[in-house]
N, C-alpha and C positions, 0 to 999 in steps of 0.2 A: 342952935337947933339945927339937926342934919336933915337933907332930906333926901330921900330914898327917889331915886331914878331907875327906871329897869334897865337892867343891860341889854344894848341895841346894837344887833349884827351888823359889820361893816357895810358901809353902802356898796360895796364891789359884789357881798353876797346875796344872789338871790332866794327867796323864801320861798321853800318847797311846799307850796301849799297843797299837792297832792298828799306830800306825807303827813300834813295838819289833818286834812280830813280822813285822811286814816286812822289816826292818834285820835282824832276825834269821835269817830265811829266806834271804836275800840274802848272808849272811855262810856258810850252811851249802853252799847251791847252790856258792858261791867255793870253798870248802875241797873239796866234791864232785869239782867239774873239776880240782881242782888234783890231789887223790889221782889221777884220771880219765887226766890227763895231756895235758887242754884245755886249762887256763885259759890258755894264751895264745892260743887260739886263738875266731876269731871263730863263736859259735852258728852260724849261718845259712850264711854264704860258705867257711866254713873257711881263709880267710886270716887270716897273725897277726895279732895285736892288737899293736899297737906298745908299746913299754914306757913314753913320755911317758904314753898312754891310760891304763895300768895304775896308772901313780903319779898320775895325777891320778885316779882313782877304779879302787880295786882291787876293785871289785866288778863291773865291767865286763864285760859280757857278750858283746858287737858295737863294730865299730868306727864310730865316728862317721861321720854320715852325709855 
């Protein structure tokens, strides 16, 4: 039987926890719009967000420029 270990960054590096809470925030605002009944839709123009856009980064906010 194997068991799964997470992969743990070398002890030399340290963990950017400012960019966790970023990635984390980013992840909360997603689920926000989604409850919301945005998330497809773009911030600013209010046209949708195409769903290539979503799958290449689901935390997308706007549509490429």
């Amino acid at each position: 039987m194997s068991s799964f270990e997470p992969e743990q960054p070398p002890a030399s590096t340290p963990i950017d926890l400012d960019s966790l809470e970023r990635d984390l925030a980013d992840v909360e605002t997603a689920l926000a719009r989604l409850d919301a009944g945005t998330y497809w839709t773009d911030e600013v123009t209010g046209a949708p967000i195409a769903d290539a856009v979503l799958q290449a980064n689901p935390l997308a906010r706007r549509n490429p420029a």
